[in-house]
NUDOKOL-768566 format. One record per atom (N, C-alpha, C): atom name; residue in one letter; x, y, z; residue number from 1. Coordinates in pm, whole numbers, always signed. Each point is the difference from the previous one (the first is absolute). Layout:
BEGIN
atome, residu, east, north, up, num
CA, A, X, Y, Z, NUM
...
! end
This chain:
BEGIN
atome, residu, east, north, up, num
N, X, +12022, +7130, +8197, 1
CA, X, +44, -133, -32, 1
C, X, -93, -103, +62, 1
N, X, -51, -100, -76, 2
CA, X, -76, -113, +62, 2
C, X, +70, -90, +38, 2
N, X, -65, -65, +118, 3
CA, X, +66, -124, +42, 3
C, X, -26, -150, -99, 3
N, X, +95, -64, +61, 4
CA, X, -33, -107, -138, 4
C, X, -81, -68, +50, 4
N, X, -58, -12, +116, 5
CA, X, -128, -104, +77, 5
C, X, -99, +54, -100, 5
N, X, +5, +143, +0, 6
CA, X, -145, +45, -88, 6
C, X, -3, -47, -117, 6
N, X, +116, +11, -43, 7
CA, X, +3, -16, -172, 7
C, X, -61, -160, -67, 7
N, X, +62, -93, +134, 8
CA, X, +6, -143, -42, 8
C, X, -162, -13, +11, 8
N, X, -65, +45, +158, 9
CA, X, -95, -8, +14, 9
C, X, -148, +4, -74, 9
N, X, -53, -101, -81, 10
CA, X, -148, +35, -92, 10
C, X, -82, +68, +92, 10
N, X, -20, -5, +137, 11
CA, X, -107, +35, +83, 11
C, X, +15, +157, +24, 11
N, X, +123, +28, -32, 12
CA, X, -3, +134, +89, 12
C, X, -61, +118, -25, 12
N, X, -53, -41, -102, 13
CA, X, -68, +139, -86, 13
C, X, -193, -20, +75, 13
N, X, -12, -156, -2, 14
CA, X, -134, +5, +36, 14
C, X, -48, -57, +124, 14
N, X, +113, +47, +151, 15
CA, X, -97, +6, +105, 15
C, X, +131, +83, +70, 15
N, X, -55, +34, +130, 16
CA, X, +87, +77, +92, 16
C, X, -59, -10, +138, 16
N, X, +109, +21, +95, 17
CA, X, -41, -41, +154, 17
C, X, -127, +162, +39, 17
N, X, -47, -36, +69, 18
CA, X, -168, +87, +61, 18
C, X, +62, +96, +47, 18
N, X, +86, -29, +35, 19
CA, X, +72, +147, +125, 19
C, X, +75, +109, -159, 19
N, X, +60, -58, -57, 20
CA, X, +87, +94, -144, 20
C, X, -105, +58, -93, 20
N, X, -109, -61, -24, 21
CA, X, -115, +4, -73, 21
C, X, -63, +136, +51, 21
N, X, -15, -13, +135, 22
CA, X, -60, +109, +82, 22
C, X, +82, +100, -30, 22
N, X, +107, -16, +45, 23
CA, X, +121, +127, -21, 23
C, X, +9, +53, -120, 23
N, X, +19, -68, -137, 24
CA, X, +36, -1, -136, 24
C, X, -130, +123, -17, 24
N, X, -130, -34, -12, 25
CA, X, -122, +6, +22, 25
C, X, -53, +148, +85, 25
N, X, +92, +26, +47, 26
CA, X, -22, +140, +73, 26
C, X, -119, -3, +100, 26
N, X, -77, -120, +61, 27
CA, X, -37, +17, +144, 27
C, X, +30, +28, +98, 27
N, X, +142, -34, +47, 28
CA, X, +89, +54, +92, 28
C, X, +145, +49, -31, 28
N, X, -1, +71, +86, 29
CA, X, +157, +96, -29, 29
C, X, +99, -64, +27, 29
N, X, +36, -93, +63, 30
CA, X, +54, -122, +22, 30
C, X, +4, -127, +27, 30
N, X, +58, -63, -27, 31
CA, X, +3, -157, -55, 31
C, X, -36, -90, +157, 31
N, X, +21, +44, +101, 32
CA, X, +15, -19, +124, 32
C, X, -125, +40, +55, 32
N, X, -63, +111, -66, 33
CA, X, -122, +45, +40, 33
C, X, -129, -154, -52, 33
N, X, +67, +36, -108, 34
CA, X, -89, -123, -119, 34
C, X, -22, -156, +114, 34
N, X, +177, -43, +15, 35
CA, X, -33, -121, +100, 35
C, X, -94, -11, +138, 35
N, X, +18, +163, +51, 36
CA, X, -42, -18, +151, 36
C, X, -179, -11, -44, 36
N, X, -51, +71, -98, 37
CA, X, -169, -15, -47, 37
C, X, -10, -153, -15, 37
N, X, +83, -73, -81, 38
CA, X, -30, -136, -35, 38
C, X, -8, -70, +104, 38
N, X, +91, +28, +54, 39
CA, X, +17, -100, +179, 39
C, X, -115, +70, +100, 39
N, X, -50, +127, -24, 40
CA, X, -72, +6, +115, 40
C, X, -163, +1, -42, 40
N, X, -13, -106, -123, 41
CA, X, -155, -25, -75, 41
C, X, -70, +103, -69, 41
N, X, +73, +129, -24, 42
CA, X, -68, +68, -87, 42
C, X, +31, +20, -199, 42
N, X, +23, -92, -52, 43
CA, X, +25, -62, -82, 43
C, X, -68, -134, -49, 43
N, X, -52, -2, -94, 44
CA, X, -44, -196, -28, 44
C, X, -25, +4, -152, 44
N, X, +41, -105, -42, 45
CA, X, +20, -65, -83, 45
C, X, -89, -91, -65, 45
N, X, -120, -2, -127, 46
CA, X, -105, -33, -2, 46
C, X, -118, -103, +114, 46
N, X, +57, +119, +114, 47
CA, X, -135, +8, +131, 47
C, X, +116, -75, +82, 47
N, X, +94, -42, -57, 48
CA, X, +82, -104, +124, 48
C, X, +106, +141, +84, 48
N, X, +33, -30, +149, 49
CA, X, +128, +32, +42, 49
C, X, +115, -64, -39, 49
N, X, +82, +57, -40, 50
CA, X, +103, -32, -41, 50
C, X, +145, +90, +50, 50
N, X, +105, -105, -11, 51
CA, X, +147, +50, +68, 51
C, X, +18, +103, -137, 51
N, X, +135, +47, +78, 52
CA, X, +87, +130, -87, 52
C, X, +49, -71, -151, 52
N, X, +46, -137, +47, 53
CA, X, +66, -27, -106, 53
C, X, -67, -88, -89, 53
N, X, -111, +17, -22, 54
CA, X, -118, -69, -62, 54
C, X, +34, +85, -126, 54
N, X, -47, -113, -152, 55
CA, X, +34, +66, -158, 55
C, X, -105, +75, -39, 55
N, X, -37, +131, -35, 56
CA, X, -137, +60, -80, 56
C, X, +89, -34, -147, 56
N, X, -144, -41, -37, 57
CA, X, +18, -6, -205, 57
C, X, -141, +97, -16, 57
N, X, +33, -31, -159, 58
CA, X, -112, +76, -67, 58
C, X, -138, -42, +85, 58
N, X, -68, +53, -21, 59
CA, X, -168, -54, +15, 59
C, X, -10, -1, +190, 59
N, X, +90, +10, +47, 60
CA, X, -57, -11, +128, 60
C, X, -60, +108, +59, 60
N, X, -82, -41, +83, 61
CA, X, -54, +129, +86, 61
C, X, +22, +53, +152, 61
N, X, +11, +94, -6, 62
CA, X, +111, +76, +124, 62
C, X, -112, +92, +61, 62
N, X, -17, -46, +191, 63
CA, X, -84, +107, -1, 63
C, X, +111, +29, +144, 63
N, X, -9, +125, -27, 64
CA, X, +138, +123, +119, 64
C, X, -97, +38, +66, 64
N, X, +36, +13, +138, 65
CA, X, -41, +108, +112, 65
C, X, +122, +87, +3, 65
N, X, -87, +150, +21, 66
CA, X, +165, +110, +20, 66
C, X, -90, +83, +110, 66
N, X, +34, +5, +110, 67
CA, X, -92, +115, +113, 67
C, X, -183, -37, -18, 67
N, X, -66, +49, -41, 68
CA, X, -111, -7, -18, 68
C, X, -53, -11, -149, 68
N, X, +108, +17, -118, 69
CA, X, -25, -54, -153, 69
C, X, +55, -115, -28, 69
N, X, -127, -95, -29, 70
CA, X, -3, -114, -51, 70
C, X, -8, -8, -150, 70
N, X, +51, -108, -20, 71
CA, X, +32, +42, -245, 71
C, X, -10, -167, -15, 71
N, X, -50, -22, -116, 72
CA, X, -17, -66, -97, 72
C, X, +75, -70, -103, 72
N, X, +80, -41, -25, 73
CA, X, +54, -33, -106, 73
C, X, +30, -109, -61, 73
N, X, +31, +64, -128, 74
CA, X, +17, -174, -88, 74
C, X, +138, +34, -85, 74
N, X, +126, -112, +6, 75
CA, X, +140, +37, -31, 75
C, X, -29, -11, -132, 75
N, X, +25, +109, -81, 76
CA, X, +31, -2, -164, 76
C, X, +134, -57, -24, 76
N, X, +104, +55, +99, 77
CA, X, +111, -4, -75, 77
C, X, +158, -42, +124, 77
N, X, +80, -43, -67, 78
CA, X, +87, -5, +135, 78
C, X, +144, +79, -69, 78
N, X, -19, +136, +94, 79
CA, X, +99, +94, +10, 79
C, X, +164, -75, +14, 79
N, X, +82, +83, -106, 80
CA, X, +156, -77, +40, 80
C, X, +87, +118, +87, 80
N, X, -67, +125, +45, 81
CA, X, +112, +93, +33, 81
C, X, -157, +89, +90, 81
N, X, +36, +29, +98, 82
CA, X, -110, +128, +64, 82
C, X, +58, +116, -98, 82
N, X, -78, +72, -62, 83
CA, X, -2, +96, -114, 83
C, X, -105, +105, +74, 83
N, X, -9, +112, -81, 84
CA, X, -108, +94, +37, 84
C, X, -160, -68, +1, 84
N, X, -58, +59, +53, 85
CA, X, -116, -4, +54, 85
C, X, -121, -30, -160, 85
N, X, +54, +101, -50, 86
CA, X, -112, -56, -143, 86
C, X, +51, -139, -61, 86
N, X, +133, -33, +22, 87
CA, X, +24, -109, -51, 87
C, X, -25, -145, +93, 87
N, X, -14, +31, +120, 88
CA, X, -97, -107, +105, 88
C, X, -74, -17, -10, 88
N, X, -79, +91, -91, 89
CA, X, -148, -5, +39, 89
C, X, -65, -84, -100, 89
N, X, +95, -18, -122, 90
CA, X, +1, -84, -116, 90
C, X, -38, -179, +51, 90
N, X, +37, +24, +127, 91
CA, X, +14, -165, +61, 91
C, X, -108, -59, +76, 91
N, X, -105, +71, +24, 92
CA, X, -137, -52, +46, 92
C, X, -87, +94, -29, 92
N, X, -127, -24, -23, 93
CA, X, -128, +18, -3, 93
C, X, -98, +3, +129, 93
N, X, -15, +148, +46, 94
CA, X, -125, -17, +120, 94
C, X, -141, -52, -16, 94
N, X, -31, -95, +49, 95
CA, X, -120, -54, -38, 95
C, X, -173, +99, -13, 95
N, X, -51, +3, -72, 96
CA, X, -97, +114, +17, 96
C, X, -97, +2, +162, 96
N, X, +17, -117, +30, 97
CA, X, -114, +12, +135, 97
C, X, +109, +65, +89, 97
N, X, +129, -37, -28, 98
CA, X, +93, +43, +125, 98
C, X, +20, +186, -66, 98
N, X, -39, -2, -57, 99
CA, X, -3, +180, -54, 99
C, X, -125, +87, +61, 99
N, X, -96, -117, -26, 100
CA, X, -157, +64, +51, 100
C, X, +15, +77, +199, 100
N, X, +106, -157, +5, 101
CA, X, -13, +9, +222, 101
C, X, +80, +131, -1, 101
N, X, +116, -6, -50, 102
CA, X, +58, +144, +13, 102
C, X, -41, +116, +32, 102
N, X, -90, +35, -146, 103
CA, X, -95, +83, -38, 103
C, X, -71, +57, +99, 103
N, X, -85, -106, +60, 104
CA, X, -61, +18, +103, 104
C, X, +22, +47, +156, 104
N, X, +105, -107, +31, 105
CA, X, +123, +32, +110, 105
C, X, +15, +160, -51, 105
N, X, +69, +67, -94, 106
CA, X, +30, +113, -2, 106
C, X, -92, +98, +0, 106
N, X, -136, -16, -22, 107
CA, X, -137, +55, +31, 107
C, X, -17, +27, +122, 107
N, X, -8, -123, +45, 108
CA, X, -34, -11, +202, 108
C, X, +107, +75, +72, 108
N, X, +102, -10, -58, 109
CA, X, +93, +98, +49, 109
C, X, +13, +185, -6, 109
N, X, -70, +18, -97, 110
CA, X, -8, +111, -12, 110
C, X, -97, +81, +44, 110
N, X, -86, -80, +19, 111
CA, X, -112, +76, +123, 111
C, X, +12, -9, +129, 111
N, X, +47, -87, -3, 112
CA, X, +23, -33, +166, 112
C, X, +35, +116, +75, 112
N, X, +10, +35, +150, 113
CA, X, +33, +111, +50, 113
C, X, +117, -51, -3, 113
N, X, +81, +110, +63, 114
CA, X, +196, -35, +16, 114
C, X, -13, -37, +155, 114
N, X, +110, -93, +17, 115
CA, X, +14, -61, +143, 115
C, X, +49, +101, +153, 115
N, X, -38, +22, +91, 116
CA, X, +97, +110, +64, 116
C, X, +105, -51, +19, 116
N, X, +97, +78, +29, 117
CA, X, +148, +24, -29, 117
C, X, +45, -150, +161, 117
N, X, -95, +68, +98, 118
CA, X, +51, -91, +63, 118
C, X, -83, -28, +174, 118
N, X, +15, -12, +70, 119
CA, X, -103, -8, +68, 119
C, X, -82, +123, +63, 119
N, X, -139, +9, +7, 120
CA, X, -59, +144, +38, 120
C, X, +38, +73, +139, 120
N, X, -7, +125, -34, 121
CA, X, +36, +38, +156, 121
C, X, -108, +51, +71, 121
N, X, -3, +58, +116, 122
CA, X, -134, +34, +121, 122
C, X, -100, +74, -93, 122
N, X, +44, +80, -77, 123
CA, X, -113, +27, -106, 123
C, X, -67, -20, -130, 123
N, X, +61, -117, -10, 124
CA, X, -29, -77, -141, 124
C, X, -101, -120, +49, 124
N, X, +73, -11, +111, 125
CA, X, -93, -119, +84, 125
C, X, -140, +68, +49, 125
N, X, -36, +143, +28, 126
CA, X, -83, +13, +20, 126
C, X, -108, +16, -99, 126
N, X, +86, +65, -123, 127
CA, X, -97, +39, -137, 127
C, X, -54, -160, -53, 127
N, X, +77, -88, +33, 128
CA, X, -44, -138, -69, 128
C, X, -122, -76, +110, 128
N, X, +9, -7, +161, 129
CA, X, -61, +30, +39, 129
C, X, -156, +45, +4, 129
N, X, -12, +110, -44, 130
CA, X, -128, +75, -11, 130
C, X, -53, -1, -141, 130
N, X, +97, -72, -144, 131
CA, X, -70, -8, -81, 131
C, X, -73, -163, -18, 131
N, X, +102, -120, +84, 132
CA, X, -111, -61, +35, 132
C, X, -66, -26, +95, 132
N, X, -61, +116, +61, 133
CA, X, -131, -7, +124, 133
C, X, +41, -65, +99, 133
N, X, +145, +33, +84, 134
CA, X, -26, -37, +104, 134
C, X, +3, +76, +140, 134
! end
């Protein structure tokens, strides 16, 4: 059942608050997750910071920090229900340069050695040690 704010509403179809957008949108698993990124600057809004309850429409551009993947985007569409994942995905476009950094990021990553687990012990310290000459 819809509410009648929506129904009366002309706008409601073409913008939505940053934090629901995110959620709707399948960047974060929760809506709460979505606000705490906006509030803590990893989120912006064509290059601006912007609050939770700021409107995305069509055409804007969204660039997300999530851990160490940064994304690109430009809003196609404004979601009325978080739906499955192919049907989110209907709602923005990754920008191709923000596809290229990925790409790359996921390159550098894959050669990289793996990190040790956690700090070395009397003989890890020595093998590291003697491989750089000291």
């Amino acid at each position: 059942m819809r509410h009648a704010r929506h129904e009366n509403d002309e706008h409601a179809d073409q913008a939505l608050r940053l934090d629901k957008w995110l959620w709707h949108a399948r960047f974060f698993k929760s809506r709460s997750q979505a606000t705490d990124a906006v509030a803590g600057g990893l989120v912006h809004v064509n290059g601006e910071r912007v609050k939770a309850s700021r409107d995305v429409k069509v055409g804007d551009r969204l660039e997300i920090t999530r851990a160490d993947n940064k994304m690109e985007v430009m809003v196609s569409g404004i979601p009325t229900r978080r739906g499955p994942a192919a049907e989110a995905q209907l709602h923005y476009q990754e920008t191709s340069a923000s596809m290229q950094q990925r790409e790359q990021r996921r390159e550098h990553s894959r050669y990289a050695p793996p990190a040790p687990p956690g700090r070395p012990d009397k003989h890890a310290r020595r093998a590291l040690r003697s491989m750089k000459g000291f």
